[in-house]
N, C-alpha and C positions, 0 to 999 in steps of 0.2 A: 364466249368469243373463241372461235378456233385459233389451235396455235399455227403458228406458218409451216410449209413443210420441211424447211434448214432446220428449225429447232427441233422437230419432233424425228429428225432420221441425227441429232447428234450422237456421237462417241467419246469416247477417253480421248483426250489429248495425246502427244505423244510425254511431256513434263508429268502428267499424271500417271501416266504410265512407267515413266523412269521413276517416278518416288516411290509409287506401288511396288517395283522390283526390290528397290534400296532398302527397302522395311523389310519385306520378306527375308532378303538377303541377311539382314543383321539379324533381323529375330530368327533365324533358320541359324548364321551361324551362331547364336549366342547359347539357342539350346543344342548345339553339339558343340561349344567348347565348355559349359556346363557337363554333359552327358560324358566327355572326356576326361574333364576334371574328378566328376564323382566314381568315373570307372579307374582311376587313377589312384583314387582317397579308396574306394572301396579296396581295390590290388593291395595297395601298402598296411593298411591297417589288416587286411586280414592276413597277409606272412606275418605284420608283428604280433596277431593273435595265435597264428601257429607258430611260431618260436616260444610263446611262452606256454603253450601248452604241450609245446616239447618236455620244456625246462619245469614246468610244475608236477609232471608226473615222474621226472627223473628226481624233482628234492623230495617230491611227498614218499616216492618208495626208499629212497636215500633216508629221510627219516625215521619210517619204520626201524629198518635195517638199524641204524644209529640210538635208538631209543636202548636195546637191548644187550648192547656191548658186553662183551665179559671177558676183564679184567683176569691177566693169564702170564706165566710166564711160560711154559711149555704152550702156544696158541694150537698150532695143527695136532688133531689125533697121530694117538701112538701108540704101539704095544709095548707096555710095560714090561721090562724084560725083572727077574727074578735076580737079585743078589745070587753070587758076585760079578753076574755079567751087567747087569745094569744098577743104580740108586731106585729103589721102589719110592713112586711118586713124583718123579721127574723125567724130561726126556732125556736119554743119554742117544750119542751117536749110533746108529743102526737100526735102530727105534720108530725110525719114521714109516708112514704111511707112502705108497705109492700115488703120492697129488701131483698132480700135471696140469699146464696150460696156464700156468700162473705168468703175472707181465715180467716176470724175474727173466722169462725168457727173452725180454726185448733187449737185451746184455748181455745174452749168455756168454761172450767173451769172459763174462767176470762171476760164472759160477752156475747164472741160470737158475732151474728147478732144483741142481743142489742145494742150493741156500735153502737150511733150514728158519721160518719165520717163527720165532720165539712168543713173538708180541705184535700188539697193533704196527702195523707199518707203513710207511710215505714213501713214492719214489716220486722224484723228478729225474726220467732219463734226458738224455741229450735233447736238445728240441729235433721236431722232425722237420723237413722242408717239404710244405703241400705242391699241388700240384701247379697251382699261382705262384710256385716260387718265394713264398713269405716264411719263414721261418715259424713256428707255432710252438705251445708245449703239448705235454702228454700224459700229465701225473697220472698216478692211483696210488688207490688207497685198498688196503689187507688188513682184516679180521674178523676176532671169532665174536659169533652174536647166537642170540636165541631169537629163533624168526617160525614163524606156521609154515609147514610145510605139508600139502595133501590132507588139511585139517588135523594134523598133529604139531604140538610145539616141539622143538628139540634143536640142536646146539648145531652150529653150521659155519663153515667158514665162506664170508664173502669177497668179494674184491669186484672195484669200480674201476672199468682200464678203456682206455679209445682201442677201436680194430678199424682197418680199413682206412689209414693214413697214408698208402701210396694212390686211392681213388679219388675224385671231384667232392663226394661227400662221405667225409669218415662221421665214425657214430661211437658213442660209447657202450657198453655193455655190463651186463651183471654178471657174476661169474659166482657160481655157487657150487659145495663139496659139503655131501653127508655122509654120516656112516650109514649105511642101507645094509648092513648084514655082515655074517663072519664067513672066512674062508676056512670051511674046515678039509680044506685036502688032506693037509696035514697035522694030525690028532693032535700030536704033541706040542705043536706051538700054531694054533687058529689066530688068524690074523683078520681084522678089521678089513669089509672089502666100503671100498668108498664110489662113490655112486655106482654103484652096481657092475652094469655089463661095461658102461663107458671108460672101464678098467682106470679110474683116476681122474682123467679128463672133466671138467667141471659141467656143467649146466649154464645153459647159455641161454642171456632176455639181453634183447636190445632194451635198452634205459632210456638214449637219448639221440633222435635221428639226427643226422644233419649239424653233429657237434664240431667243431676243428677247433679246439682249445679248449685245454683244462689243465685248472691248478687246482690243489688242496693245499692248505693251510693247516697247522693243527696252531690252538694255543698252549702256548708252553709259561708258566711262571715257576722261577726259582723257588719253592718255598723257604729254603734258607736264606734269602734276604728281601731286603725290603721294595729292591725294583717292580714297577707294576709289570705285570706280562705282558702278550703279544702274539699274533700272527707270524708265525715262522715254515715255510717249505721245507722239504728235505733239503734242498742246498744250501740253505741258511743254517738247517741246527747241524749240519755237519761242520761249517766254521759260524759260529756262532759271534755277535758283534762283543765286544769290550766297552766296559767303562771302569771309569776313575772311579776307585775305591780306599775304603781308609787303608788296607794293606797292599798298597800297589794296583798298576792297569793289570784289570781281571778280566774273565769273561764273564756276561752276564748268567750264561749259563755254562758247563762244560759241554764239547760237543759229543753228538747222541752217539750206544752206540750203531753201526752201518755198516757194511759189506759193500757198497760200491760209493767208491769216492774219489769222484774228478768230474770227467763227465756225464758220467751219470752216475745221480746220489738214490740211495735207500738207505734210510732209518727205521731203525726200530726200537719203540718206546722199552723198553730192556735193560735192565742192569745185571750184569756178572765181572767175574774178576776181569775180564778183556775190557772195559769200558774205555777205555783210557787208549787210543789208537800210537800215541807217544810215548806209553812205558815198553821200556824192553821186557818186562817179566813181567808175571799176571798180580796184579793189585787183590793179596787175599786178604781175608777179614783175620781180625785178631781179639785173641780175647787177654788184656793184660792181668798177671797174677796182682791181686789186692784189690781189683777194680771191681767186683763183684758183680760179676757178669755185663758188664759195659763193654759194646762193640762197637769197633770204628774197624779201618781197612790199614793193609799197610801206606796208600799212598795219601791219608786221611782226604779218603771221597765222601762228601755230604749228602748224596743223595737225592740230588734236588726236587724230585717229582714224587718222593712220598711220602706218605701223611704218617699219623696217629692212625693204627689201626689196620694199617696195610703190612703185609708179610712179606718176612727175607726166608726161603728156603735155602736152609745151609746143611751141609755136608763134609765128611775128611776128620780134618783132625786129629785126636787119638779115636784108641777102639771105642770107648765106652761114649766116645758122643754121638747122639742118636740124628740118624740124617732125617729132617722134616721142616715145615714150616712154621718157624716165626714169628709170631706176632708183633708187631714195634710198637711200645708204650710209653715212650717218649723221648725227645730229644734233647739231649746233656750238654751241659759247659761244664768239662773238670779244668783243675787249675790252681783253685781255690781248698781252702778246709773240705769243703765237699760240693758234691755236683748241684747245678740250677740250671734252669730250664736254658736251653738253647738262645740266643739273641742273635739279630744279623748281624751286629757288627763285630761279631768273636772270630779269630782266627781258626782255620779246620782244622790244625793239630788240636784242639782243644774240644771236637765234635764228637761227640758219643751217642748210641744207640740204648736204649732200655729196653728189655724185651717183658712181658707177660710173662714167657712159661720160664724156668727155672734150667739154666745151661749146667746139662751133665758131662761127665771126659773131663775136664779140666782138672791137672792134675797140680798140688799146693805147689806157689813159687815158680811155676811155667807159667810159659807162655803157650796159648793154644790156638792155632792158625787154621779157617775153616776157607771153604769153597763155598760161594753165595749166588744165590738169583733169584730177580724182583723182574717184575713188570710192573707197570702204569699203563694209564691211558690218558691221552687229554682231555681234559674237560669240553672244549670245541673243536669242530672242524668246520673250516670254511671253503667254500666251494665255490669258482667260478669257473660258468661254461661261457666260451663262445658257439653261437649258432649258425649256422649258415640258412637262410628259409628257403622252403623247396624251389620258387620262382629264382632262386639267387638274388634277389634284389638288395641283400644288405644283409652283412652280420652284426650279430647284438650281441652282448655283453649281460647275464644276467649272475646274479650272486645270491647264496644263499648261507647263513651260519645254522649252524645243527649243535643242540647240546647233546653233549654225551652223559649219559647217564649209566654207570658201568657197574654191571653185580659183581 
């Protein structure tokens, strides 16, 4: 049967037609607000994978660096100068190396590259104001390590500092100083040249791009008593917190000692007769006659960061006491019939020192008063960056703790 000619020339409706749009329409937009969405999720997820692959390559080389620490009290190279201008095997003033570019200059109102760094060291300067107007910090961290250098191993001072906090994106950097040879101009006293031609000035790796915040942390515990440790900045171990003890409100720890203290703090983990920022006279060590080589300080300072095993380089004296390092072989409670091991809860007129080698110069019935210096190092340091990612889309927060492990 033929069909009629109306049905065989029909069309789309015009309702057929608008439904056909209205489909198209939503499945057109549902794959681009999909397509938006995943270009959206794909943007964000990959600056948070580029933040952390900022941040993984600044702790992994912060690791290295940290694995090797060495445990110092003279830290930066020196030329040992010869009796009786200098103590052979320490540094004495004038003694230093020509090292520059150190974050000491971010202060230099308060000393700068003078500062000689004894030992490991924390600064928290003042915070900087970024370009957003947010207030931020700026720590770093100074010391000596054994790290590979040009396929050789050998001893180097490093230091972790931001540069470039007046631009959009500041960055942290590495900052490295070797000895690369001597200067013999002059015969008679050749002096250590340090990184070569850069007459001082250090060696420069970006670490961490896109950084605008950093703090270190070191842990500090009292070994003389029984508080557990903790997480403390330079600004904290310069006034260090108080608690209630059997002899009175104390500090948990004394404060470190530091060369900038207000608005911007440096510490360094370092003990010499200056320790003590509130004695008027320098706290030296003493050896009382009867006590049979038992050392304590005159302001009876316990020493809180070092062990069994770790050296006091002392010096002065009379003539015949030999100026060298140390060894500490245990810590005393006198008071009693005779001395027994140290306990937290003793008061530190009562703390004494036992050394290893055998104290000469001490003459019967004096008293013999020496000049001292120790370093330490903490056992951690904790590290947290802020990141900026290169889209600018968001800064992240990433932390990292680093054991030390110190020769």
């Amino acid at each position: 049967m033929r069909k009629r000619p109306t049905e065989a020339k029909r069309g789309f409706t015009l309702v057929e037609l608008l439904v056909a749009i209205a489909l198209s329409t939503i499945l057109t937009g549902s794959v681009v607000f999909i397509f938006i969405q995943a270009q959206e999720i794909f943007i964000s997820v990959d600056a948070k994978v580029q933040v952390y692959q900022y941040a993984r390559y600044a702790f992994d080389r912060m690791e290295r660096d940290l694995a090797n620490v060495v445990r110092s009290r003279d830290m930066e190279f020196f030329n040992d100068a010869a009796p009786p201008s200098g103590i052979k095997g320490r540094y004495d003033q004038g003694e230093e190396l020509p090292i520059r570019g150190t974050a000491n200059t971010d202060a230099n109102e308060l000393g700068g590259d003078d500062i000689y760094n004894h030992a490991f060291t924390v600064r928290s300067p003042k915070d900087y104001t970024g370009v957003d107007g947010i207030d931020r910090r700026w720590d770093s961290v100074y010391f000596k390590t054994v790290t590979v250098i040009g396929g050789q191993t050998q001893a180097a001072l490093i230091e972790y500092a931001m540069v470039d906090t007046d631009k959009p994106r500041p960055k942290m950097q590495r900052r490295l100083w070797r000895v690369t040879g001597v200067d013999a101009a002059n015969p008679l006293a050749p002096r250590y040249e340090i990184n070569g031609p850069l007459g001082g000035q250090p060696e420069r790796q970006d670490l961490c791009l896109y950084c605008i915040d950093v703090r270190f942390e070191v842990f500090v515990k009292n070994l003389r008593r029984s508080d557990a440790g903790d997480y403390y900045d330079a600004r904290e171990l310069v006034t260090p917190p108080r608690v209630r003890r059997v002899y009175g409100d104390d500090f948990v720890f004394p404060s470190h000692r530091n060369d900038w203290n207000g608005g911007h703090c440096l510490v360094q983990t370092y003990y010499d007769v200056r320790h003590d920022n509130n004695r008027m006279q320098p706290d030296l060590g003493v050896f009382e006659p009867g006590e049979n080589g038992l050392f304590h300080t005159q302001g009876n300072f316990t020493f809180p960061q070092l062990k069994e095993g770790d050296t006091l380089f002392m010096w002065g004296g009379t003539q015949g006491f030999k100026a060298k390092p140390y060894t500490i072989k245990k810590f005393l409670k006198v008071g009693g019939a005779d001395p027994v091991a140290w306990t937290p809860d003793a008061p530190a007129a009562e703390f004494r020192i036992q050394f290893e080698e055998p104290i000469e110069g001490a003459l019967p019935g004096q008293q013999l008063t020496v000049n001292y210096a120790a370093g330490w190092v903490p056992s951690a340091l904790r590290a947290t960056v802020v990141i900026k990612d290169s889209k600018s889309l968001e800064n992240r927060s990433v932390s990292r703790v680093f054991k030390i492990q110190s020769n």
